[in-house]
N, C-alpha and C positions, 0 to 999 in steps of 0.2 A: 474053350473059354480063353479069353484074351489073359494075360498074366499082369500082374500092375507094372511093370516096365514100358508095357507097349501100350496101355493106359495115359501113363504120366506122357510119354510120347506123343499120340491123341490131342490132349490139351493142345499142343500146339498148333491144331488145325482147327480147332476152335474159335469162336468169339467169344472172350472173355464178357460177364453182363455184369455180374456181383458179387462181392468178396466181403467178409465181415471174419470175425476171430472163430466162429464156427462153422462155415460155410462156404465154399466158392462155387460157381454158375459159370457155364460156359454153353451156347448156342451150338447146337449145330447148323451148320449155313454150306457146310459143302456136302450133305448127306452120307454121312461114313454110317456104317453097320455098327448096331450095337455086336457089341462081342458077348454077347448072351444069346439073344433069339436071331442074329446076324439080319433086323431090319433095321433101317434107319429110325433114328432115336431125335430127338427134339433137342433134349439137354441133357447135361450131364451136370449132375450135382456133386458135388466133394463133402462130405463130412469129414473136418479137421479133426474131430474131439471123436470118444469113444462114444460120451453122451451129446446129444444133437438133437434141439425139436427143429421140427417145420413144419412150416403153415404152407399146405398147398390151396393156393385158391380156385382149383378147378380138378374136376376129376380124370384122372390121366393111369398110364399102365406103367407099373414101375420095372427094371430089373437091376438088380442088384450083385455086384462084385465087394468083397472083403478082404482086405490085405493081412497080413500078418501083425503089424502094428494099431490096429484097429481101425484104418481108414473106410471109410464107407463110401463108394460109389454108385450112384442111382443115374439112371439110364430111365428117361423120359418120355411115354410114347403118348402122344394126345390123341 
């Protein structure tokens, strides 16, 4: 499993889509691996806050990375 270092790294190869004070969204567009099931993933979600709702509007396969500070990572497979 990938560490949140090379996570926060990640982003950068990303499309950024939506950011709000609990959440940010980034595209995958160059198909990188998730670092969980190592297939390529859709989106990568950020939860800012410890608590976080979201509205998914379609049903998708999530995987999920936890930082030490309570950041939450969700890895999007449709």
């Amino acid at each position: 499993m990938a560490s949140v270092e090379n996570i926060d790294e990640m982003k950068s190869y990303l499309t950024p889509r939506e950011e709000n004070e609990m959440t940010a969204s980034y595209q995958n567009t160059t198909s990188i691996a998730c670092p969980v099931c190592e297939e390529s993933f859709d989106y990568l979600v950020v939860c800012k806050r410890p608590e976080t709702s979201l509205s998914l509007g379609k049903v998708m396969n999530l995987c999920t990375v936890t930082n030490e500070d309570g950041r939450l990572f969700l890895f999007t497979h449709e």
